[in-house]
VEXDREN-2710 file (C-alpha; in Angstrom, 1 decimal):
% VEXDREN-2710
k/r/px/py/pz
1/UNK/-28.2/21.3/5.2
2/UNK/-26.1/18.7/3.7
3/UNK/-22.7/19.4/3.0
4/UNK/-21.8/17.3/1.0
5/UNK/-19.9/13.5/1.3
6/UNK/-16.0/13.7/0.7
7/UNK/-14.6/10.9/-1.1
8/UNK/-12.0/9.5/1.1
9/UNK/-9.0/6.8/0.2
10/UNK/-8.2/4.0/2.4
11/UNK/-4.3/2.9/3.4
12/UNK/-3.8/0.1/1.4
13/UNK/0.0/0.4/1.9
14/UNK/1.2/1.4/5.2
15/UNK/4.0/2.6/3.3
16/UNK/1.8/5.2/1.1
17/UNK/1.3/8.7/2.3
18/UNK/0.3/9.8/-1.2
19/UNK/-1.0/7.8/-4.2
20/UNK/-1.6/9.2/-8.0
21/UNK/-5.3/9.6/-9.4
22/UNK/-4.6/7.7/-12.4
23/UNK/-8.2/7.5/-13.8
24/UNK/-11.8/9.2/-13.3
25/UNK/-14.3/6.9/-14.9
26/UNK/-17.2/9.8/-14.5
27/UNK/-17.1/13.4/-15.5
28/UNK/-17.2/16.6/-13.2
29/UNK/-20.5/17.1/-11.9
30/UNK/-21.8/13.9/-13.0
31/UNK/-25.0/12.3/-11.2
32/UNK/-23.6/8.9/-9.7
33/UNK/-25.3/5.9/-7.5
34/UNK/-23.7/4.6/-4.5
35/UNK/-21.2/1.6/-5.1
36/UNK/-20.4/2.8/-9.0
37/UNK/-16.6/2.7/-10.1
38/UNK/-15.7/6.2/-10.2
39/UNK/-12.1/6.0/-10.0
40/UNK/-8.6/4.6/-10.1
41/UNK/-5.7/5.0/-8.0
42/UNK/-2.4/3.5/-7.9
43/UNK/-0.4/3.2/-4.8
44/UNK/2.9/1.7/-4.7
45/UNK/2.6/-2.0/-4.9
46/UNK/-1.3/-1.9/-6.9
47/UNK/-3.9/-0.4/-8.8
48/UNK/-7.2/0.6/-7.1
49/UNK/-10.9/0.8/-7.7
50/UNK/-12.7/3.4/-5.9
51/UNK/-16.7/3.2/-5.3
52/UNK/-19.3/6.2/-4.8
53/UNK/-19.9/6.0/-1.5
54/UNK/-23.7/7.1/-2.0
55/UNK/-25.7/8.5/-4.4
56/UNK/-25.1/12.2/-5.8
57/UNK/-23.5/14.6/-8.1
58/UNK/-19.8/14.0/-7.8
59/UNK/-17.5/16.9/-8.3
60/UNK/-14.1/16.4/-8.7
61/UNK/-10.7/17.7/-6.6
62/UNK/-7.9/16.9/-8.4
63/UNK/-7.2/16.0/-12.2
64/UNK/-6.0/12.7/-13.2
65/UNK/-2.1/11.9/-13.1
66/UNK/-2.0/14.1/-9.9
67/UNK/-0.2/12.5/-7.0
68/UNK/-2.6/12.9/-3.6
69/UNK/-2.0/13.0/-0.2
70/UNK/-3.9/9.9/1.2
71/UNK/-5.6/12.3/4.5
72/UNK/-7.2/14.2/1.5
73/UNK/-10.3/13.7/-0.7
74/UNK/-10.1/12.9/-4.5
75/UNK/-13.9/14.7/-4.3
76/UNK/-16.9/15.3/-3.0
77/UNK/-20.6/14.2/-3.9
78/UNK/-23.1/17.0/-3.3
79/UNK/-26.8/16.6/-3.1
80/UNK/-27.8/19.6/-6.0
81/UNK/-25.2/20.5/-9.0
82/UNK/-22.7/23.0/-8.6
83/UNK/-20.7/25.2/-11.9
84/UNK/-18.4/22.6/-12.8
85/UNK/-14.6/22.9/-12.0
86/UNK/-15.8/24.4/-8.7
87/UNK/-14.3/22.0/-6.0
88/UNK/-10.8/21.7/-8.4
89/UNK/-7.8/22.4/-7.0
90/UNK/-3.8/21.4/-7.5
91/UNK/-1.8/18.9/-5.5
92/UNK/0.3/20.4/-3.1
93/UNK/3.7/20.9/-3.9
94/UNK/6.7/22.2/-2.1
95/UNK/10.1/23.4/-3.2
96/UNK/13.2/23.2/-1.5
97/UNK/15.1/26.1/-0.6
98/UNK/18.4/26.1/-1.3
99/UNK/21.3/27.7/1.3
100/UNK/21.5/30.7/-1.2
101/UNK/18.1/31.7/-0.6
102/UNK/15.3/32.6/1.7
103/UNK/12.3/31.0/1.9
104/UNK/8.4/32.4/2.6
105/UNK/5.7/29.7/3.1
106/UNK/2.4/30.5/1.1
107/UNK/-0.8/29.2/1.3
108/UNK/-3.2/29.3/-1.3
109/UNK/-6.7/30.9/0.7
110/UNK/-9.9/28.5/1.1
111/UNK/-12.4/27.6/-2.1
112/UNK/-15.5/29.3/-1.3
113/UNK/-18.4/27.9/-3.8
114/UNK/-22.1/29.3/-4.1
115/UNK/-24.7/26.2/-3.0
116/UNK/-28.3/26.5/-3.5
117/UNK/-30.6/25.2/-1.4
118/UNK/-32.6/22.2/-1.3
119/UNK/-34.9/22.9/-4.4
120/UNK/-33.0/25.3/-5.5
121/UNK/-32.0/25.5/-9.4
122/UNK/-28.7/26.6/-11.3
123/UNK/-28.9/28.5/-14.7
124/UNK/-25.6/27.0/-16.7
125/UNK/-26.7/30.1/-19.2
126/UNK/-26.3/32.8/-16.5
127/UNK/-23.9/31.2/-14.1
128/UNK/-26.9/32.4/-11.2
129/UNK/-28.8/30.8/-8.2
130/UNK/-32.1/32.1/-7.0
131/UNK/-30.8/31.7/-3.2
132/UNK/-27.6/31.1/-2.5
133/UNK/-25.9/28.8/0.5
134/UNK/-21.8/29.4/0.8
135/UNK/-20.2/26.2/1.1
136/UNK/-16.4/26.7/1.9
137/UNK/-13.4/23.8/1.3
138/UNK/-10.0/24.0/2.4
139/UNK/-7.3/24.3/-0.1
140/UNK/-4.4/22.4/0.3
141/UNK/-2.4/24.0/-2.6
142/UNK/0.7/25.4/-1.3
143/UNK/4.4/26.2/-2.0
144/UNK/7.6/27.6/-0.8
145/UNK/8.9/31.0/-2.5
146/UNK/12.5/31.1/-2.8
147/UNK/14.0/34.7/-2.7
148/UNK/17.6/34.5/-3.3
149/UNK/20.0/37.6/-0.9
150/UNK/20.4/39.9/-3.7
151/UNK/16.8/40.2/-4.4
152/UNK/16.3/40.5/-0.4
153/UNK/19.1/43.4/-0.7
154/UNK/17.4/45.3/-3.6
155/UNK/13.9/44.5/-2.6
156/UNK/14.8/46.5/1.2
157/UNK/17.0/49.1/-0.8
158/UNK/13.8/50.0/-2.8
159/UNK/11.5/49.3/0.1
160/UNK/9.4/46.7/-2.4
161/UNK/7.2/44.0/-0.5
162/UNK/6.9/40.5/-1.0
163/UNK/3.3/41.1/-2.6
164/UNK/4.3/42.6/-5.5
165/UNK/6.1/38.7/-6.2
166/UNK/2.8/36.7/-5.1
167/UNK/2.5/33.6/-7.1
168/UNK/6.2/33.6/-7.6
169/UNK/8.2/30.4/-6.3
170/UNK/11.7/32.1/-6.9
171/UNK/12.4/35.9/-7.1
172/UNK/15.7/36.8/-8.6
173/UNK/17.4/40.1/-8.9
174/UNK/16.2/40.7/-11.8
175/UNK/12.7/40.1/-10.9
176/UNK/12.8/43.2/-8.4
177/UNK/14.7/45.7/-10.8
178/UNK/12.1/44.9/-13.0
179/UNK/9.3/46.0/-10.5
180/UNK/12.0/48.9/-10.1
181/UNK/11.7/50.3/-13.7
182/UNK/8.0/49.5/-13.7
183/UNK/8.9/46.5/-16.5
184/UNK/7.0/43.2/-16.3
185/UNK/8.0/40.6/-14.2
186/UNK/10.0/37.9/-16.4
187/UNK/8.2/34.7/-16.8
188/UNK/10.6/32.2/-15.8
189/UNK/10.2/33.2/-12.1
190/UNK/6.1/32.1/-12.4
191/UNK/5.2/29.0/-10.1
192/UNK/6.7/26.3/-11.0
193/UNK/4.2/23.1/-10.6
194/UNK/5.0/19.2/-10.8
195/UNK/2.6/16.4/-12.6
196/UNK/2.8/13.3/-10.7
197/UNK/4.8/11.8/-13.2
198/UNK/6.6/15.3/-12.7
199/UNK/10.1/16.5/-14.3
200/UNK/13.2/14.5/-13.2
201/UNK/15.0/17.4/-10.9
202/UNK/17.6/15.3/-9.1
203/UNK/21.1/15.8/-9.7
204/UNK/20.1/18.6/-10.9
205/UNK/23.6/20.2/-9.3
206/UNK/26.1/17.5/-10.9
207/UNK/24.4/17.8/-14.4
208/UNK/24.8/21.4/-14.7
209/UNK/29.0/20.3/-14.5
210/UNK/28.6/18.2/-17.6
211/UNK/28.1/19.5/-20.7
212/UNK/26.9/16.2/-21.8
213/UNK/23.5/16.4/-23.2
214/UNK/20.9/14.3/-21.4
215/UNK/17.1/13.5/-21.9
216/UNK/15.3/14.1/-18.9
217/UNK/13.1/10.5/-18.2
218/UNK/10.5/11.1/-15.0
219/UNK/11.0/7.6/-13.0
220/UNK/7.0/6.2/-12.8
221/UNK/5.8/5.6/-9.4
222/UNK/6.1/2.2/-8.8
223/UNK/9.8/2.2/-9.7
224/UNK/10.5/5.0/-7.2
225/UNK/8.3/2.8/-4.5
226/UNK/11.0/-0.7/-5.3
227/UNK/13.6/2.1/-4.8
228/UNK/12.4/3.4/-1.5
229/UNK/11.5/-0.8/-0.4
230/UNK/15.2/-1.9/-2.0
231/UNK/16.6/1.2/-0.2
232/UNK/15.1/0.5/3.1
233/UNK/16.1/-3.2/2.8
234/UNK/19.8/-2.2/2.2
235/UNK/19.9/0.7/5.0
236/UNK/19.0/-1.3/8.2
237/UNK/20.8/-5.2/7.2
238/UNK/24.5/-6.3/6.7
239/UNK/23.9/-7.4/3.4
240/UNK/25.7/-10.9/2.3
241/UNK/25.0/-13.7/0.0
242/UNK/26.2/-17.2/-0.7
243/UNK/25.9/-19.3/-4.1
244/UNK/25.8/-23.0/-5.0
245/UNK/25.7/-24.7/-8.2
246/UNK/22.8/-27.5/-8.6
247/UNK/22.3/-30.2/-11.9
248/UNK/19.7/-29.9/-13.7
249/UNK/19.0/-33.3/-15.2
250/UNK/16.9/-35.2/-13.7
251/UNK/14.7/-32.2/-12.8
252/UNK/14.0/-30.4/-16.2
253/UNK/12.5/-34.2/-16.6
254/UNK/10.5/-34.4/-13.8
255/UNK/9.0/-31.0/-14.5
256/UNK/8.3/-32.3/-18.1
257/UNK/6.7/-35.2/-17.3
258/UNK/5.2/-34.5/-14.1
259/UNK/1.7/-33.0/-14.6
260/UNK/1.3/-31.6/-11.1
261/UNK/4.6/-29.6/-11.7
262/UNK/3.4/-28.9/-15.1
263/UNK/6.4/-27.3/-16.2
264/UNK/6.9/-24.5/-13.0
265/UNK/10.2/-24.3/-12.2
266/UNK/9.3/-21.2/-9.6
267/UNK/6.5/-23.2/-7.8
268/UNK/8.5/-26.0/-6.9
269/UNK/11.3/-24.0/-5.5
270/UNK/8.6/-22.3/-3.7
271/UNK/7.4/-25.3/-2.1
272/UNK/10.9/-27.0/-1.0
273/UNK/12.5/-23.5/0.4
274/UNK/9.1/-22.7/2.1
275/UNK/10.2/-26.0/4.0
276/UNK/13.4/-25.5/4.8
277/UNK/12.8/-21.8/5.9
278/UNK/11.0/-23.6/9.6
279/UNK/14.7/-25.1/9.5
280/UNK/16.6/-22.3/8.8
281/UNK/14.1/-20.1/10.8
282/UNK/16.8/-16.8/10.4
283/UNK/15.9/-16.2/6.8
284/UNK/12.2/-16.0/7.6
285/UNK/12.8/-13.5/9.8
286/UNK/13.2/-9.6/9.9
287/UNK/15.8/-7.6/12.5
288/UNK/14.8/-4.5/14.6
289/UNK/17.1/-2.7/17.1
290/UNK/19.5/-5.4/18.1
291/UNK/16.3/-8.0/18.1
292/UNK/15.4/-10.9/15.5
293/UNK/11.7/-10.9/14.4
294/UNK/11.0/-14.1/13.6
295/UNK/8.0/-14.5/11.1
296/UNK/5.0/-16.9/12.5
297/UNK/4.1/-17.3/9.1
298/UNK/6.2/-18.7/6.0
299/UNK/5.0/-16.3/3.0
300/UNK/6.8/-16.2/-0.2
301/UNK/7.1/-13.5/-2.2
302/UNK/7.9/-14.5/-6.0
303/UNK/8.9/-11.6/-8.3
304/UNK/7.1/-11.3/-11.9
305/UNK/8.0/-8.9/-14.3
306/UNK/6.7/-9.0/-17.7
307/UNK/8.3/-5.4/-18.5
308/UNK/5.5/-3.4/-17.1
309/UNK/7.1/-3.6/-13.6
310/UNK/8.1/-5.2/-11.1
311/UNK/5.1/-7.0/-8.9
312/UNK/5.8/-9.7/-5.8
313/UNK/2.9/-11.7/-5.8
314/UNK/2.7/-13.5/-2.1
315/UNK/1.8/-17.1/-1.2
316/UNK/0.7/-17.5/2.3
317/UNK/1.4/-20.3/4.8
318/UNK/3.4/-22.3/2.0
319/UNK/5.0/-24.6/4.6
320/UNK/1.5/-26.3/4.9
321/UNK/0.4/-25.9/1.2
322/UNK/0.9/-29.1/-1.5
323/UNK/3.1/-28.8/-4.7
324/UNK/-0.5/-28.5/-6.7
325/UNK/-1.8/-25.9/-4.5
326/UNK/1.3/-23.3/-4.9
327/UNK/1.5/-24.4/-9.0
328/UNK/-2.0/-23.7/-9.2
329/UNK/-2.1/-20.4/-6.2
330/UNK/0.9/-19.1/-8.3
331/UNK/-0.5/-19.8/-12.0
332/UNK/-3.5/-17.8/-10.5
333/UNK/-1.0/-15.1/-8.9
334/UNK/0.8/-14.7/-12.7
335/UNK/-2.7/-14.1/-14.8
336/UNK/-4.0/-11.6/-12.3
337/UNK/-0.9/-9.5/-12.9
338/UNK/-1.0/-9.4/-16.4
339/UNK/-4.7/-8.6/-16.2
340/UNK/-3.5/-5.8/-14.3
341/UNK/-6.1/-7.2/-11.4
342/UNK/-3.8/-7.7/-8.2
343/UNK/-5.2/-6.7/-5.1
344/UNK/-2.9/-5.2/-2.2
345/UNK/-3.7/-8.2/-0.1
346/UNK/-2.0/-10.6/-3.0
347/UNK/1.1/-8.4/-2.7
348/UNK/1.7/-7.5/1.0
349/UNK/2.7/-9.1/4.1
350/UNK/5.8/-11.5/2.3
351/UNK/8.6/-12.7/4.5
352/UNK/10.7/-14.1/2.1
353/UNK/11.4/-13.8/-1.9
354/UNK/12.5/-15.9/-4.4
355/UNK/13.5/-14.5/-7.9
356/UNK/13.6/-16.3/-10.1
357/UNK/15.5/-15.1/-13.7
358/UNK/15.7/-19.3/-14.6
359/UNK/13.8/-17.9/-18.1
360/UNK/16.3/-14.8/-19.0
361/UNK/19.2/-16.7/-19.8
362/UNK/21.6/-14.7/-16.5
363/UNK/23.7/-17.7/-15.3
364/UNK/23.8/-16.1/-11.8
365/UNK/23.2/-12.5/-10.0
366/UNK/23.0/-11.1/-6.4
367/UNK/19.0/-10.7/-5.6
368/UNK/18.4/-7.4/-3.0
369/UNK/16.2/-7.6/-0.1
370/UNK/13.3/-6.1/0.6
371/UNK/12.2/-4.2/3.2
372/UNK/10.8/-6.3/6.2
373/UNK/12.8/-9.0/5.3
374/UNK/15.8/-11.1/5.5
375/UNK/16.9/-12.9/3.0
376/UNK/16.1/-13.5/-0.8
377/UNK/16.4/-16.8/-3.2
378/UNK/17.9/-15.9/-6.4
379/UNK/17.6/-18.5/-9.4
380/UNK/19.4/-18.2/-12.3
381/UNK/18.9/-19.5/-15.9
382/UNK/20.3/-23.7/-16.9
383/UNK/24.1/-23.6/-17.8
384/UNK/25.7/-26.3/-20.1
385/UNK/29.2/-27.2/-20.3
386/UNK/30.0/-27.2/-23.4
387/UNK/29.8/-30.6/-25.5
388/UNK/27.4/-31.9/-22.4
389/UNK/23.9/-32.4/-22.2
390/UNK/23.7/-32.0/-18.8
391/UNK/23.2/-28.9/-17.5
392/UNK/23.2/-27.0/-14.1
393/UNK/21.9/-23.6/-12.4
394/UNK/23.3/-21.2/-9.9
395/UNK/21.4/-20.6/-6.8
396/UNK/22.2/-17.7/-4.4
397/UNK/21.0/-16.8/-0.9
398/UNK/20.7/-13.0/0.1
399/UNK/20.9/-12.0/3.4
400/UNK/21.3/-10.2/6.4
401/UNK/24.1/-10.6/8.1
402/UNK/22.9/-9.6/11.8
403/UNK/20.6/-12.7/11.8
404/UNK/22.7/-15.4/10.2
405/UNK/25.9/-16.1/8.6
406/UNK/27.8/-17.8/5.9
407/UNK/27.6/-20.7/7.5
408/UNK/23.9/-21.2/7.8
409/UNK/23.5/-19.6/4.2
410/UNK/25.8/-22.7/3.0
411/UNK/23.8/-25.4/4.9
412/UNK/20.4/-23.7/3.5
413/UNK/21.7/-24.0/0.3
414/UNK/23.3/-27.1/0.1
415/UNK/20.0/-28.4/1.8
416/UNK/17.8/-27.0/-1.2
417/UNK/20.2/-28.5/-3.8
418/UNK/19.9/-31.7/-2.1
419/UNK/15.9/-31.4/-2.2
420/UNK/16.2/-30.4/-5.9
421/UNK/19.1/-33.1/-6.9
422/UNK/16.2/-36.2/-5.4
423/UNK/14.3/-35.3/-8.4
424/UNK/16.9/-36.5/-10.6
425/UNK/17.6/-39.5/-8.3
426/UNK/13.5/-39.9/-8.8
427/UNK/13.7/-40.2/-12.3
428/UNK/16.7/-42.2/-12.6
429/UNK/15.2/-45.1/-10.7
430/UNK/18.3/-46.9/-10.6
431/UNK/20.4/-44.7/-8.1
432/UNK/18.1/-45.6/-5.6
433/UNK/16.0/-48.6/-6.3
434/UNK/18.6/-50.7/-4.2
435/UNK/17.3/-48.8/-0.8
436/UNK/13.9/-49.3/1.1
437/UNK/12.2/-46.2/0.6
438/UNK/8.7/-45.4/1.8
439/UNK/6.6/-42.5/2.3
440/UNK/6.3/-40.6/5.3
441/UNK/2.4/-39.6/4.6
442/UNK/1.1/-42.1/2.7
443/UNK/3.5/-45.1/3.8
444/UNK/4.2/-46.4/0.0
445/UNK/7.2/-47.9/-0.5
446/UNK/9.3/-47.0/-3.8
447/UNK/8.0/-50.5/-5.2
448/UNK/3.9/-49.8/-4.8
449/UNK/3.8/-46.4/-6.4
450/UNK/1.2/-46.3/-9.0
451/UNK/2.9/-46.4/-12.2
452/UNK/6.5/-45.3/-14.1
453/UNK/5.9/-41.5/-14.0
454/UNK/5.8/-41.9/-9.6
455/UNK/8.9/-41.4/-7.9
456/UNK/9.9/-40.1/-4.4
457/UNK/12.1/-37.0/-3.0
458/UNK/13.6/-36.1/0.3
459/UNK/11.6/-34.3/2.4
460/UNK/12.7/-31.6/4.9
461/UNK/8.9/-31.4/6.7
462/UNK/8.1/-34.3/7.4
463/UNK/11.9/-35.5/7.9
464/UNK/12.3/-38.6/5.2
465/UNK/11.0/-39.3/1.6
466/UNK/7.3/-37.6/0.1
467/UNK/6.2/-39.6/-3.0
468/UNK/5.1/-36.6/-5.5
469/UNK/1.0/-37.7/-4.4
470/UNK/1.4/-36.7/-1.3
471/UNK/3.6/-33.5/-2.1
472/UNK/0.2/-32.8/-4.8
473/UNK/-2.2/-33.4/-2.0
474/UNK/-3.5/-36.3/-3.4
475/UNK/-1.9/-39.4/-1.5
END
């Protein structure tokens, strides 16, 4: 007989061992085809569609906003209809036991649901079969029941067992004189059970010194997974950063008059740092056990935020990608995230970041590596002196301090401000119209460009001058 198809997640995120069942799109016990959307999850870093995986009447495991371990099934899909509710059960849970108290593991036993066979038919009136087929699932609810030392004392004074407190996480004193006088067991000490947006429990210990009120706020998932990444990041580098301070002239007008640019600031960083990273090879790089791990691969993670988290889109193999192709890979990168459509491939595999706060109006600030990584470009927002027109911007370099150092960080730096200050120079022909300038791609000197808007910046790869055709892929 057929036993029916568990529905099975795939590891989108190495990092996942649990993921929340944000949304069912059909109902318990509802007929589906293969390949319909049934479901939504949402890992750390995306949200994800699930698909029936064939035809059948899907019954569900866990409720939505539950947080699942990834080696279990959200469901199943059996070939005849079962009472609905059946196959439900809760996420497991655990709770720590403290040094004041003992600790009992308990298991909840195995759901065991009545099948009919093939042919066979259900009466929702009567709740019957005609013939009946057990089909048995493992539970995976659990917790950890917590009996504090004076409970232990009285229960083994009294000679009372541990079943008379099943389905209790904590059993107090209290608890057992109550079984004592034959009173009913207070309702505090029942199981205690966490959504997967759950109750905020930690610090429990230093809030119960204050007797400052507080409003508990439960932390969604996705900022408890940039905590764990930022975390990670911090625990296994030397953290270090360096700052330099770059005009802004001459580029605010090239990226308002230059319609490849079309006004991003963030892709054009992109594209000269992903260049100067196969120079500075240490900051595309990731350190292990006394050992650099230098990336093959120049991908750039650039941070978005819009206010409904954090996301770091990736561009891959931007060393070898024009100025048009990251502006228009990125503008692509942006819309999916506020369509709430990224994918885990757009978000994964990054070896360096850029963040970019140029639009927030934070003059500088001291960006936090990822895990996997080491280093991160931070870009704050245009500056002006005051009673000048000219602005500037503060650049800073995180990074790890095993792989490179101060030094290198500087040069980087100085070397990106450089790349960024030829823009200017481009547009204020006159600084450099008295040198012989010409292309290393294309070969066009300064004086055979195609018309006023043209102009010409240092390039890192290939060593020399790019005129902005070339760096748009269409010299």
């Amino acid at each position: 007989m057929n036993m029916g198809v568990p529905i099975l997640l795939e590891r989108d995120n190495v990092n996942d061992d649990v993921v929340v069942l944000s949304h069912w799109f059909v109902k318990d016990g509802e007929m589906v085809e293969p390949g319909r959307l049934i479901a939504e999850i949402e890992t750390s870093k995306a949200n994800v569609e699930v698909l029936a995986p064939e035809a059948g009447y899907l019954y569900w495991r866990f409720i939505e906003n539950e947080e699942i371990s990834l080696s279990e099934p959200i469901g199943h899909i059996l070939p005849e209809p079962v009472p609905v509710g059946s196959l439900l059960v809760s996420s497991p849970k655990s709770l720590n036991a403290s040094s004041e108290q003992g600790s009992t593991s308990i298991l909840s036993p195995v759901a065991v649901i009545d099948v009919p066979p093939a042919g066979g038919k259900y009466d929702q009136a009567s709740g019957n079969w005609g013939e009946k087929t057990r089909l048995i699932f493992s539970s995976s609810t659990g917790y950890t029941q917590q009996i504090s030392r004076s409970a232990q004392e009285l229960m083994k004074a009294h000679n009372i067992s541990e079943k008379h407190f099943s389905g209790m996480a904590l059993v107090r004193a209290e608890d057992v004189l109550a079984i004592v006088h034959g009173k009913p067991v207070a309702a505090a000490s029942s199981v205690r059970k966490e959504s997967a947006v759950g109750k905020a429990t930690a610090g429990k210990a230093s809030r119960e010194q204050s007797s400052v009120p507080v409003t508990e706020v439960p932390l969604s998932r996705m900022k408890k997974s940039e905590a764990r990444s930022l975390a990670e990041g911090v625990k296994n580098t030397i953290p270090s950063s360096a700052s330099v301070t770059c005009l802004t002239r001459g580029l605010r007008t090239a990226l308002e008059s230059d319609s490849v640019v079309a006004g991003s600031l963030g892709a054009l960083v992109i594209y000269e740092a992903a260049r100067l990273l196969r120079k500075y090879p240490g900051f595309n790089a990731n350190h292990r056990s006394g050992v650099m791990l230098r990336y093959e691969q120049v991908n750039i993670g650039y941070a978005v935020d819009d206010g409904r988290g954090l996301k770091v889109v990736v561009l891959r193999d931007c060393d070898q990608k024009s100025l048009g192709e990251i502006t228009a890979e990125l503008r692509d990168l942006v819309f999916a995230y506020l369509e709430d459509k990224l994918t885990p491939a757009q978000i994964s595999d990054g070896t360096f970041t850029i963040s970019d706060l140029s639009g927030s109006g934070v003059s500088s600030f001291v960006p936090l590596m990822s895990e996997g990584q080491g280093a991160i470009l931070g870009v704050g927002s245009e500056q002006f002196i005051p009673g000048s027109k000219d602005g500037f911007y503060t650049i800073t370099l995180g990074f790890d301090h095993q792989l490179s150092e101060g030094r290198t960080a500087a040069l980087f730096l100085n070397d990106l401000k450089d790349r960024l200050l030829n823009y200017e120079k481009a547009i204020v022909k006159e600084i450099y119209d008295a040198e012989v300038i010409a292309c290393a791609r294309c070969g066009r000197g300064s004086a055979d460009l195609p018309d006023a808007k043209s102009y010409m910046v240092r390039s890192a790869v290939p060593p020399g001058y790019l005129c902005n055709l070339c760096m748009a892929g269409l010299g």
